[in-house]
C-alpha positions, 0 to 999 in steps of 0.5 A, a space after each residue: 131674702 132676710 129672715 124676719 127677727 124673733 119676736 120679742 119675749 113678753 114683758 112680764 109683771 113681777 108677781 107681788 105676793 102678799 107677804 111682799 106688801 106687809 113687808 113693805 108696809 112695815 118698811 114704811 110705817 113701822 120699825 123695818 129699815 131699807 137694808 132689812 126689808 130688801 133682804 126680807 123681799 130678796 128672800 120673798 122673790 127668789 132672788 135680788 134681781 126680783 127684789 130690785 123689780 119689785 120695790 119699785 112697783 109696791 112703792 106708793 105711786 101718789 101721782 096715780 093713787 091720787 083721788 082728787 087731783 090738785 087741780 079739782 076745780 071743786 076745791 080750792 087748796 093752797 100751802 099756807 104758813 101759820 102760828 105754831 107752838 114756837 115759831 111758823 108752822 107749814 101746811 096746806 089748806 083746803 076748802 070746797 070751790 063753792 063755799 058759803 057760809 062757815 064750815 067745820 074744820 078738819 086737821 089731817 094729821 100725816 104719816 111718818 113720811 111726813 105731808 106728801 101727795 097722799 095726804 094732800 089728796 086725803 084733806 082734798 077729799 075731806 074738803 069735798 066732804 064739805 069741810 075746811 082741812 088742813 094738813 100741817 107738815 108737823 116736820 116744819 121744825 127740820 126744815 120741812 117734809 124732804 121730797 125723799 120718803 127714806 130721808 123723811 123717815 130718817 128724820 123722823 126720829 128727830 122730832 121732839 114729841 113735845 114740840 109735835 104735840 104742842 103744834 097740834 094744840 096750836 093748829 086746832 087754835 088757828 082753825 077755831 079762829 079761821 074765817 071760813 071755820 064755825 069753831 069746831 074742829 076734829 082731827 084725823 091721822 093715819 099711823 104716826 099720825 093716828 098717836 098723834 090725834 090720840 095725843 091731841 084728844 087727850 090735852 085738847 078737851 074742846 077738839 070735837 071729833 079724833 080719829 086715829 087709823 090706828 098708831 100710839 096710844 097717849 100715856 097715861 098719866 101717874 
């Protein structure tokens, strides 16, 4: 008579504390590189065989985090490409399923992990607000938004300011011209985003709203 096995050990989720998601947070948005913030995560779970469990699950899950799917049928969005300050910017567009009559437009300006899923859902979500978004890929001039977010962080610090803001007036032009637009046009950022639409409000005095979740403030002029 064979003896019956031992049962399994449960699976256990890491515990993630809080001071695990600043970290990452800055990791993500701020100035902590990759090497800093796993030695900041080892310290924080005890071990870096916890901090290799744990990275993966306090990375964004776009897919899961996702509020409008790609494939809402109360939006219609599409990648588009359009006139930038010097040359073609990317973006992607969206607008309600069931528009009539022209609608205000809103820019939704990216993090520093350049035009993502996430950011995608946002202007999906705007567009259910009743307007016309778009979210340009402001890293368009290097090539585009890589599908790796610590390459598109790395690249970040090759984006000239000039260039980023000059494509920002450009976008708020093509919108106030868009067929499906009424000509007024606000503009809403997250992060590196946020300085971006702060900078926008500041050398765009027909934009009608900014909102900055926060990011640089515009320098002040001597």
């Amino acid at each position: 008579m064979t003896k019956p096995s031992p049962a399994s050990p449960a699976v256990t989720r890491p515990a993630i504390t809080q001071a695990m998601i600043d970290a990452y947070d800055e990791y993500t948005h701020l100035t902590l590189d990759r090497r800093r913030f796993m030695e900041q995560l080892t310290r924080l779970a005890g071990s870096g065989a916890a901090a290799a469990a744990i990275a993966p699950l306090l990375a964004a899950n776009s897919a899961q985090a996702a509020i409008v799917a790609d494939d809402d049928p109360r939006v219609k969005g599409e990648d588009i490409s359009y006139p930038g300050s010097g040359g073609e910017m990317k973006g992607y567009l969206v607008k309600p399923a069931d528009q009539t009559g022209k609608l205000g437009t809103v820019i939704v300006v990216h993090e520093n992990r350049g035009l993502n899923p996430h950011i995608r859902d946002v202007a999906r979500r705007v567009a259910l607000e009743g307007f016309v978004a778009l979210a340009p890929d402001f890293m368009t001039p290097l090539g585009g938004t890589p599908a790796d977010e610590n390459r598109t962080r790395d690249l970040f610090s090759k984006l000239d300011p000039a260039q980023v803001g000059a494509n920002a007036v450009a976008t708020v032009a093509f919108l106030k011209e868009h067929a499906d637009g009424n000509g007024k046009v606000g503009a809403v950022g997250f992060c590196w985003g946020g300085g971006t639409v702060n900078t926008l409000a500041a050398n765009t005095p027909d934009l009608a709203a900014a909102v900055a979740y926060y990011g640089m403030q515009p320098k002040a002029d001597d």
